[in-house]
C-alpha positions in Angstrom: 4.1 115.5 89.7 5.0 111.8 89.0 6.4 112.7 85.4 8.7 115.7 87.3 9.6 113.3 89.7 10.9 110.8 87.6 12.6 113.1 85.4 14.0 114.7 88.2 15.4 111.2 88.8 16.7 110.4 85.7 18.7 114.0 85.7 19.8 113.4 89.5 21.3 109.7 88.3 22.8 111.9 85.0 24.4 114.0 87.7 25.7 111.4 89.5 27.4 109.8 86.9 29.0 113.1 86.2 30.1 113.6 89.8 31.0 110.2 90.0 33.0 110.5 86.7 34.8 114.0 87.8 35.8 112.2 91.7 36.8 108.9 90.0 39.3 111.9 87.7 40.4 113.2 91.2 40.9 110.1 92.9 43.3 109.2 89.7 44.6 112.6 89.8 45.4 112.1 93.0 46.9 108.3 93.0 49.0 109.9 90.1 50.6 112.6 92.8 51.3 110.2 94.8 52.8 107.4 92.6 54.6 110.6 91.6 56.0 111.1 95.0 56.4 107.5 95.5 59.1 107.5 92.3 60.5 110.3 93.5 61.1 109.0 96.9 62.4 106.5 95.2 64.7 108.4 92.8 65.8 110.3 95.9 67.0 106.8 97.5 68.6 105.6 94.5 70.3 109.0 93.9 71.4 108.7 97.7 72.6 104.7 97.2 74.3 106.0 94.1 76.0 108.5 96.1 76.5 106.2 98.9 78.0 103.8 95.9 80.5 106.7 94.5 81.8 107.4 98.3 82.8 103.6 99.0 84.4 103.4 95.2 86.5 106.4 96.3 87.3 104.6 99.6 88.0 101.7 98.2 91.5 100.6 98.0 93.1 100.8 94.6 92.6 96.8 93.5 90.0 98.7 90.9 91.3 99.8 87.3 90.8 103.1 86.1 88.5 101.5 83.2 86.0 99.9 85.6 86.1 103.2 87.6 84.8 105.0 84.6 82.5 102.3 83.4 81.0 102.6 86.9 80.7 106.4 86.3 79.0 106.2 83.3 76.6 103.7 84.3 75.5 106.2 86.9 75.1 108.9 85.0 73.1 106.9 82.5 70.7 105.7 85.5 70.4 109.0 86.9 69.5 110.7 83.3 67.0 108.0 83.2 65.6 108.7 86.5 65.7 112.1 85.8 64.0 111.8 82.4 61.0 109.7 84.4 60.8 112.0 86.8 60.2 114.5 83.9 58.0 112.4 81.8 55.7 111.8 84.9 55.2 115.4 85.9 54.0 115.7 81.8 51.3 113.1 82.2 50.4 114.8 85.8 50.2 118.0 83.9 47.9 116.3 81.3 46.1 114.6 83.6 45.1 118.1 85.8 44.2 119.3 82.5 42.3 116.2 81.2 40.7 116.8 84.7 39.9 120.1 84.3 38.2 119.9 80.8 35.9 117.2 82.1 34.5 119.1 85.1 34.0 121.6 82.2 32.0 119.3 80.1 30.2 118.2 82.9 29.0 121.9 84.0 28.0 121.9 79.9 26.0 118.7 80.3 24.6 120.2 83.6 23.4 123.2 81.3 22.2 121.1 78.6 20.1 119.0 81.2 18.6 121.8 82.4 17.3 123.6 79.1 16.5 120.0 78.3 14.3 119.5 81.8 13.2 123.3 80.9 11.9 122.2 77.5 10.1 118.2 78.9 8.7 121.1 81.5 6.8 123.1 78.3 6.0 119.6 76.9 4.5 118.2 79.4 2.4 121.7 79.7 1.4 121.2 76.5 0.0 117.5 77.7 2.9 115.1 76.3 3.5 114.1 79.8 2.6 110.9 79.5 4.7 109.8 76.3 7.7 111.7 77.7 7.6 109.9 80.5 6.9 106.6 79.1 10.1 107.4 77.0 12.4 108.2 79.6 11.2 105.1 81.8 12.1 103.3 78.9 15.5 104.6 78.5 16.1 104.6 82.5 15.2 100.7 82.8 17.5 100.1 79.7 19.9 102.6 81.3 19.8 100.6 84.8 19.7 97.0 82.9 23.0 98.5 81.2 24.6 99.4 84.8 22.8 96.3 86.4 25.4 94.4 83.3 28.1 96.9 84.5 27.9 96.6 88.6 27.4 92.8 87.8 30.5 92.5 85.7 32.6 95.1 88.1 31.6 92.9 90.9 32.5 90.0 89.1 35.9 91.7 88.7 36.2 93.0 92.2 35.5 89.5 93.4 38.2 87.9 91.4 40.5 90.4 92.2 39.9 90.4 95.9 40.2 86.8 95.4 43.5 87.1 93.8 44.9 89.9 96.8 43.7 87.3 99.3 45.5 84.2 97.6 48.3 86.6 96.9 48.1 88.1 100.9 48.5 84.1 101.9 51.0 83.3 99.5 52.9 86.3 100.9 52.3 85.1 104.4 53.5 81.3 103.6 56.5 82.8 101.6 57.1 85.5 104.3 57.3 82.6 107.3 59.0 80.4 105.3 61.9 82.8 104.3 62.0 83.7 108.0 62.7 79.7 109.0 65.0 79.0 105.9 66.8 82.2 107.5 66.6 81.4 111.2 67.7 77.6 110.3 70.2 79.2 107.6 71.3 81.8 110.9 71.3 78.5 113.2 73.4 76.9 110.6 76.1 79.8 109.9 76.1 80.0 113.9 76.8 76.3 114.6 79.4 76.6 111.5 81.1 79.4 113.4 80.8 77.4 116.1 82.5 74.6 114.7 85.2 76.4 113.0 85.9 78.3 116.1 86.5 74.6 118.0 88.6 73.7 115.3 90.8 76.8 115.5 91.1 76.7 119.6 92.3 73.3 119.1 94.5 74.0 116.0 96.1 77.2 117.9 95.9 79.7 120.4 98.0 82.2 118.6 96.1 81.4 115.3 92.6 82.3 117.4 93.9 85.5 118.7 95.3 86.6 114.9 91.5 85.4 113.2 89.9 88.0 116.2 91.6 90.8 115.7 92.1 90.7 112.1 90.3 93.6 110.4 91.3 94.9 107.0 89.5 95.1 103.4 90.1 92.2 100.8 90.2 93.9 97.2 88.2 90.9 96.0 85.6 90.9 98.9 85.5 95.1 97.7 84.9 94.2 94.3 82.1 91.5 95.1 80.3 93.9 96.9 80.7 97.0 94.7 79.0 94.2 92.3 76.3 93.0 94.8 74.9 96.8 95.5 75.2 97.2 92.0 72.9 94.6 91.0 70.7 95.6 93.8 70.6 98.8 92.6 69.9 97.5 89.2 67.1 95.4 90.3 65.6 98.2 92.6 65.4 100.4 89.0 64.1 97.4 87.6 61.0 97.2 89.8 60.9 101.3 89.3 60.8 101.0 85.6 58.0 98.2 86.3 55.9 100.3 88.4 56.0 103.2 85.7 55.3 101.1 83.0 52.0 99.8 85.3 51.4 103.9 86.0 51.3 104.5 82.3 48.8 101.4 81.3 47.0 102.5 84.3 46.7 105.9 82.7 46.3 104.8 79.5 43.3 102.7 80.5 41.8 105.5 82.3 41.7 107.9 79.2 40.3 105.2 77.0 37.8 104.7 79.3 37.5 108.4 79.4 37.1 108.8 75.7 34.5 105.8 75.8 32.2 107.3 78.6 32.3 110.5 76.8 31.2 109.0 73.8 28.5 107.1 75.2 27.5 110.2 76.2 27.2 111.8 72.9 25.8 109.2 71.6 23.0 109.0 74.9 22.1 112.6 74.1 21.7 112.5 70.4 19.6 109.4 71.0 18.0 111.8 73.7 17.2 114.2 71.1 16.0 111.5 68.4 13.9 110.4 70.7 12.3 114.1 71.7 11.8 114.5 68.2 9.6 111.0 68.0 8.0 112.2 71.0 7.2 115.2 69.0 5.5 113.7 66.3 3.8 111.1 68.7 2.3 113.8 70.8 -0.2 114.8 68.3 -1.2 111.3 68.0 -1.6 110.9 71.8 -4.0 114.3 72.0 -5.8 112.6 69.6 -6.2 109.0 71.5 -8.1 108.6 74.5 -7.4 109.5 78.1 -8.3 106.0 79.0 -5.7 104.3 77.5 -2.9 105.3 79.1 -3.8 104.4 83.0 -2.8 100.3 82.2 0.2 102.3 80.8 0.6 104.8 83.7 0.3 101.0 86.4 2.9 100.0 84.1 5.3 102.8 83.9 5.0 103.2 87.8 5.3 99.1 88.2 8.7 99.6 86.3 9.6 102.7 88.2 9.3 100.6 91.4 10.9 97.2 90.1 13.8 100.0 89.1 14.0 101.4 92.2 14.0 98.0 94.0 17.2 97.3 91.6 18.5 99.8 92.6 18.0 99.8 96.3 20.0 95.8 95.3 22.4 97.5 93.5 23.3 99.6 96.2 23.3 96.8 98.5 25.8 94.7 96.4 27.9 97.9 96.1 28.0 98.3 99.9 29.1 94.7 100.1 31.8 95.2 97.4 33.0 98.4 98.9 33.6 96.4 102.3 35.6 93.8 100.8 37.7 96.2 98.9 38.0 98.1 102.5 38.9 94.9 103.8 41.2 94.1 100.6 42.7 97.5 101.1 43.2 96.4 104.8 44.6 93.4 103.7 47.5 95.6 101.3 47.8 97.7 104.4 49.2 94.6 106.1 50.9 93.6 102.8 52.7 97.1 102.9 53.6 96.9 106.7 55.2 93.4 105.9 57.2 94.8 103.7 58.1 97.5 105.8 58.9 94.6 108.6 60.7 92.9 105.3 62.5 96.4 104.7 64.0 96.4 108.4 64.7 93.1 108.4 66.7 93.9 104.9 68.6 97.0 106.8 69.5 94.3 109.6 70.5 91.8 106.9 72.3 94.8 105.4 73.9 95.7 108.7 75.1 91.9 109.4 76.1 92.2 106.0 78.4 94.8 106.5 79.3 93.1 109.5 80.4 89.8 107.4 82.3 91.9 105.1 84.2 93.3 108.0 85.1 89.9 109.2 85.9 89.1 105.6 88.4 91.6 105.4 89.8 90.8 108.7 89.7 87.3 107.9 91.4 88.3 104.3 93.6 90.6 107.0 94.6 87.7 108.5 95.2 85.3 105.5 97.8 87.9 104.1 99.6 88.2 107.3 99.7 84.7 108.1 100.9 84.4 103.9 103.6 86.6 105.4 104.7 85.0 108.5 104.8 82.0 105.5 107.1 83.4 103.5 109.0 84.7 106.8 109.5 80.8 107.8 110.4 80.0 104.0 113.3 82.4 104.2 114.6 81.4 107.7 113.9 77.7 106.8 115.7 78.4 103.6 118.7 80.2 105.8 118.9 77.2 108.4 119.0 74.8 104.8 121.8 77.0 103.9 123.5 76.8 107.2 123.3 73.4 107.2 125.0 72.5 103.9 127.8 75.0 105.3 128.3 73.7 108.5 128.3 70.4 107.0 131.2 71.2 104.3 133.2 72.9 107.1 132.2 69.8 109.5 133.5 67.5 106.1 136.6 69.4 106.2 137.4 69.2 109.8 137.5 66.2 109.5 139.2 65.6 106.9 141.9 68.0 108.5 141.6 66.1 111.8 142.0 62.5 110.6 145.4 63.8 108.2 145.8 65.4 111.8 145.8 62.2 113.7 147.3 60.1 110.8 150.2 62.0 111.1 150.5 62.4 114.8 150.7 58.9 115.1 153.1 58.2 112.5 155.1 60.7 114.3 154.3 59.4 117.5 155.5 56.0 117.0 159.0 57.5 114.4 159.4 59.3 118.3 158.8 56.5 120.6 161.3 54.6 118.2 164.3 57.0 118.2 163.6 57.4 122.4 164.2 53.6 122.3 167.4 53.5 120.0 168.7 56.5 122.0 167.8 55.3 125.3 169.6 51.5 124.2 172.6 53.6 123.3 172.4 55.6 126.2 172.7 52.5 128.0 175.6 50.3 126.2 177.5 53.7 126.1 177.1 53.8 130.0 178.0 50.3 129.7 181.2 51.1 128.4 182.1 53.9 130.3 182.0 52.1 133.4 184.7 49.8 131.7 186.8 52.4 130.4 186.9 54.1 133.6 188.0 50.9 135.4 190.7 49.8 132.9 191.8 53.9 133.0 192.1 53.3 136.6 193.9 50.7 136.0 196.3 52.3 133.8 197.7 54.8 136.3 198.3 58.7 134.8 197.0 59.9 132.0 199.2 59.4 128.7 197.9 62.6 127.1 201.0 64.0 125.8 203.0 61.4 124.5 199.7 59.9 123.3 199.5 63.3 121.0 203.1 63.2 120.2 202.3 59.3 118.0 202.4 59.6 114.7 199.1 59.0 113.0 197.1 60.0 115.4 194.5 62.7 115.7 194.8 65.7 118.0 191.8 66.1 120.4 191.4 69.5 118.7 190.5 67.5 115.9 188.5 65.0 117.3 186.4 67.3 118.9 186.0 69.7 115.6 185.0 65.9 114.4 182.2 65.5 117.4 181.4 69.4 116.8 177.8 68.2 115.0 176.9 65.5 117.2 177.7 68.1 120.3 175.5 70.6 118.7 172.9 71.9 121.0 169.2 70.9 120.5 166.8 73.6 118.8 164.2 74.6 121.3 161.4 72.8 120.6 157.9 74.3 118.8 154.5 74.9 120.0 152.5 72.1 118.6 149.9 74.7 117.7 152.7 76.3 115.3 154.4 73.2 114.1 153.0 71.5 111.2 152.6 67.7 111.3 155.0 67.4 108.0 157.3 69.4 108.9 158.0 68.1 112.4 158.1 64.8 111.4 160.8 65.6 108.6 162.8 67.5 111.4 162.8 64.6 113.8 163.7 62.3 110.7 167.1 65.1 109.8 167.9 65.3 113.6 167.8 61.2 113.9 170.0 61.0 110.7 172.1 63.7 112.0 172.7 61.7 115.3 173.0 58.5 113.4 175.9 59.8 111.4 177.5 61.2 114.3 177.3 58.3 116.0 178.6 56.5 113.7 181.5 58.9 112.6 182.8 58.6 116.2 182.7 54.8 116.1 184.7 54.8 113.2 187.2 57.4 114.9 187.2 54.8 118.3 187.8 51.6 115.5 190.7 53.5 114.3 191.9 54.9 117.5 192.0 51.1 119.0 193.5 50.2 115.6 196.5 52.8 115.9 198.5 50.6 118.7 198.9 47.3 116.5 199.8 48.9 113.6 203.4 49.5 114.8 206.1 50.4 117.2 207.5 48.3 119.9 205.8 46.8 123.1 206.8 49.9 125.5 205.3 52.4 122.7 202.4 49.9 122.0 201.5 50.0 125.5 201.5 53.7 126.0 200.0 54.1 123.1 197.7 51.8 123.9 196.6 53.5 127.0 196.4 57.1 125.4 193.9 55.0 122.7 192.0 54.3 125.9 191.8 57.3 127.9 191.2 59.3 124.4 188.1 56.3 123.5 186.9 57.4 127.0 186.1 60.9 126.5 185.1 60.5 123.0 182.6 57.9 124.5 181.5 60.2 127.4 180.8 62.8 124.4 178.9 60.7 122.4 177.0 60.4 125.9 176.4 63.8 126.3 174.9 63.7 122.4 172.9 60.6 123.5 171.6 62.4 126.0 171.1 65.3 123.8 169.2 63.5 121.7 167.1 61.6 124.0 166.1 65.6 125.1 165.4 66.2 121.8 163.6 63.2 121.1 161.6 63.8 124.1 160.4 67.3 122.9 159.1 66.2 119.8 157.5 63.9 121.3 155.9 66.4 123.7 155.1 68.6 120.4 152.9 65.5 118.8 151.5 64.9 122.0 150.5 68.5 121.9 149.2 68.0 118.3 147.5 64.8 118.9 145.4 67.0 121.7 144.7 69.6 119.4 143.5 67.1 117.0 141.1 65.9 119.7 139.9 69.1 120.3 139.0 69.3 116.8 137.6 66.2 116.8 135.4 67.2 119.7 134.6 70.4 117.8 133.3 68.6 114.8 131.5 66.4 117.3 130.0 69.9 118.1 129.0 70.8 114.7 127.6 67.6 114.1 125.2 68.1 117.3 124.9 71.6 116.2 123.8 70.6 112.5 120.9 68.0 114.2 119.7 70.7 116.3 119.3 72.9 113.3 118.0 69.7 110.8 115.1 69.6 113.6 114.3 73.0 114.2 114.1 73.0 110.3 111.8 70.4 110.3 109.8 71.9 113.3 109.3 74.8 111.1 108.0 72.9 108.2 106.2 71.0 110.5 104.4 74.9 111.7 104.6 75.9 108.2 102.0 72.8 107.0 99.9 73.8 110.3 99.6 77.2 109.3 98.6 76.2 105.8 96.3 74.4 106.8 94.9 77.2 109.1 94.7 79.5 106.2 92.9 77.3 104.3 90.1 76.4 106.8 89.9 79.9 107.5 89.5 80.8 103.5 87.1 77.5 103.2 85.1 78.9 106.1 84.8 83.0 104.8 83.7 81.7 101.2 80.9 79.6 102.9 79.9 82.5 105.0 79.6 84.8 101.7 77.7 82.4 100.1 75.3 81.6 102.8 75.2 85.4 103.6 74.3 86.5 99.7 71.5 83.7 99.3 70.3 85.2 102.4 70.4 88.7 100.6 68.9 87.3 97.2 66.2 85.4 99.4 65.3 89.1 101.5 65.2 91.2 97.9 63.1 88.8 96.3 60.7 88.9 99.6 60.7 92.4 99.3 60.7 92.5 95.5 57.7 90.6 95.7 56.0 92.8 98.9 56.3 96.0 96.7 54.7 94.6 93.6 51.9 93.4 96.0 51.8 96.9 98.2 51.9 98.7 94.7 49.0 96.5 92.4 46.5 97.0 94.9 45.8 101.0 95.1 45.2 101.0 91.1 42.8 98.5 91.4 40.9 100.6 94.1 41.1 103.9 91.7 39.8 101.8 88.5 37.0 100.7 90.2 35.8 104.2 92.0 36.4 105.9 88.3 34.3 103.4 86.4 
């Protein structure tokens, strides 16, 4: 009964390394399926952020080139023909790995069989009264069996320890890194917030209407476009990156478990063939045992059943330590259940980051929005400042030439004015010695008596008063109605008032030569009575040519007066002038410092524009080594998350 018993034994343990061997090929079969599922999750995302990708390159506006759109295209496909072709290459090693699967439960119902015929056959032998040496045998091989898998469980939880070591120094670091990302953020966040802060301060006290144009402003930049078509690009990239990593750990994983496969199985071979070497020395020493004495084997019988129960205390050990080791890896599995809901706090805080980063790029491009209209309004203020410049030099050249106009203006009303006030003088001087001299003539006419016309015209030598007043004709002329000074040039009134003072100067003159002669006529001949008469009629005909020359005095002093009205009239409307270029001039420094008021707005605005640009590149690059920071995080949470469960599977196959 003891020698079925411990054979039964050995055979249970035999079957328990084959069941054990067969769930450690499900477990992997199983971890396979669902790092399967995992990549294609994954492949499913990427194909959706690829598609997401294609959708905002077709809405974005056309800064792109055709060139880069089809370099973009390609590099998609290739990613997706990659994915695809994983995808494919993993459902072949899941295939092979059912059907790996399959043919070792096979072998293991064959071992099963052989066992049995085998416990079948030790059955006969030990009927046949080899018992004892059978059993001795198989202790033997059990205790060398256990010492073997006393090395093994020693070694495995040597590696389980270190391993759990590493997921719990690895769990910390995670922890440290984790709350240290989250207060570089928050002072990062507290940072950008009191830098908005400040650059909103600045920008009240810079401008209201430069405040109200930076809030509403929302519109794409094609550069911001193109840095974030790159930035999900590269994320992309690294997110295929970590896939590629994870199928490259799948297929050592796998590659590990067959070899460990192939070496089990040929311990195996080898364990039975040394099984069967060993029934065949048990064959040949069973004769010599019927031949020995019954005697001799109880010491050996204490012995074998001393090493039965030091085995079996081992073994009760063994399954204490592999209790223990199984609760640390629950708790090390606990421990990547925590490291895989960090990450999935890490992923949400990456969809917020992702959110605010959309956010960011809106403000960008309303910022950028802003920036181009304010570049506009720039160029708006260049024109009109240009236009006012322009303006300027106009109004001063006609300002230059009014001047100009108006001082030849004045120069010549004055040298009019005084040629005027002159001839008003002379003519008012004559005026007056020829009233002079009236009064005389008309006294000594009185004197006289009758007038002497007719005998006076009957003298010989002297001039008829037809003729004397055909002779005063010019001087009697009437004057020419005067000009508006608006229509009279200054030249060519001041050469008329020149003609018409020569014209009265000759005639003037012309009838004091007449009255010479006329006063000359009585001497030159005749006797006293005729010298007398004659004399008389000389007076009386001196008298009227004297009240003419009055009348064309008088005539003259009209005229003279006229022209003089006319360049008063000009020398008004050369003050008017002057006041209008007075005008311009106040006019031109109005213009001069409304142009300088609009450079003056024009620097401001610059200056706006490029606080405002200063500000949105600070943002980005706070905002993308908050993104690195996150991926990295995250990065670094999945490799963790993803290690652990092949380190579980290893251990339950082996």
């Amino acid at each position: 009964m003891a020698q079925a018993n411990v054979s039964s034994k050995s055979l249970g343990g035999q079957r328990k390394d084959g069941a054990l061997a067969s769930n450690g090929h499900a477990d992997r079969r199983l971890e396979c399926e669902g790092k399967i599922a995992t990549l294609t999750v994954i492949n499913g995302a990427l194909q959706k952020e690829n598609e997401e990708l294609r959708r905002a390159a077709a809405n974005t506006p056309a800064s792109h080139t055709e060139e880069e759109l089809k370099e973009l295209q390609e590099e998609f496909t290739r990613r997706l023909a990659a994915a695809d072709r994983t995808i494919a290459s993993l459902k072949e090693k899941n295939e092979g790995l059912r059907n790996a699967a399959a043919a070792a439960s096979k072998g293991g119902t064959a071992n099963e069989a052989r066992l049995q015929d085998r416990e079948s056959y030790i059955a006969s032998l030990q009927a046949e009264g080899e018992a004892l040496s059978r059993r001795n045998g198989e202790l033997e091989a059990t205790v060398r069996r256990l010492r073997a898998a006393t090395r093994d469980g020693d070694a495995e939880r040597e590696r389980l320890t270190a391993r759990l070591a590493a997921l719990e120094a690895s769990l910390s670091s995670e922890r440290e890194r984790a709350a240290t990302a989250a207060a570089a953020a928050a002072a990062q966040v507290e940072a950008a917030e009191a830098d908005a802060e400040a650059a909103r301060r600045d920008m009240a006290t810079a401008a209201a209407a430069a405040r109200r144009e930076a809030a509403d402003a929302a519109a794409a930049v094609r550069e911001a476009a193109e840095r974030d078509d790159s930035e999900a690009l590269s994320a992309a990239l690294e997110r295929e990156g970590a896939a590629a990593a994870s199928l490259a750990d799948l297929r050592a994983e796998f590659q590990a478990a067959e070899a460990t496969w192939f070496e089990r199985e040929g311990a195996l071979r080898r364990e039975v063939a040394a099984q069967e070497e060993r029934l065949r020395s048990l064959e040949v020493q069973k004769a010599e045992l019927a031949a020995a004495s019954a005697d001799g084997t109880r010491p050996l019988l204490r012995q074998i059943e001393a090493i039965a129960a030091s085995a079996a205390a081992q073994q009760a050990s063994h399954a204490d330590a592999e209790r223990r080791l199984l609760e640390r890896l629950r708790a090390a599995e606990a421990g990547a259940a925590e490291a895989t809901e960090a990450a999935r706090v890490m992923k949400a805080r990456l969809g917020a980051a992702e959110d605010a980063a959309a956010a960011a790029r809106g403000a960008a491009a309303g910022a950028t929005t802003q920036v181009a209209e304010l570049r506009a309004a720039l160029e708006a203020e260049r024109r009109r400042a240009g236009t006012a410049a322009a303006e300027r030099d106009g109004a001063q050249e006609r300002l230059a030439a009014a001047q100009r106009t108006s001082a030849g203006e004045r120069s010549a009303a004055e040298a009019s004015s005084r040629e005027l006030q002159e001839r008003l003088w002379d003519a008012e001087d004559k005026v007056r010695s020829l009233l002079a001299d009236r009064q005389a003539w008309q006294q000594w006419q009185q004197r006289l008596g009758p007038s002497p016309a007719a005998s006076f015209a009957l003298l010989p030598g002297v001039p008829s008063f037809s003729q004397l007043a055909s002779a005063e004709a010019p001087a009697l002329a009437p004057a020419p109605a005067p000009r508006d000074a608006g229509e009279t040039s200054t030249g060519s009134s001041a050469d008329g008032g020149a003609a018409a003072a020569g014209a009265d100067a000759g005639a003037a003159d012309g009838g004091v030569d007449d009255l010479d002669g006329l006063l000359r006529l009585p001497a030159a001949g005749g006797s006293g009575v005729q010298r007398r008469g004659s004399a008389g009629l000389a007076e009386e005909t001196r008298a009227t040519l004297l009240e003419r020359r009055l009348a064309a005095a008088e005539a003259a002093a009209e005229r003279a007066g006229y022209e003089l009205l006319a360049a008063c009239r000009r020398a008004e409307a050369a003050a008017a002038d002057a006041r209008r270029c007075q005008r311009l001039e106040s006019d031109l420094q109005e213009a001069q410092t409304r142009h300088e008021m609009a450079l003056e707005l024009l620097g401001e605005r610059n200056e706006i524009v490029e606080e405002l640009e200063d500000s949105i590149a600070e943002m980005k690059h706070i905002f993308h080594s908050q993104l690195s920071l996150m991926a990295d995080q995250l990065a670094a949470a999945h490799a963790l998350s993803g290690s652990a469960p092949p380190s579980n599977g290893t251990a339950g196959g082996r």
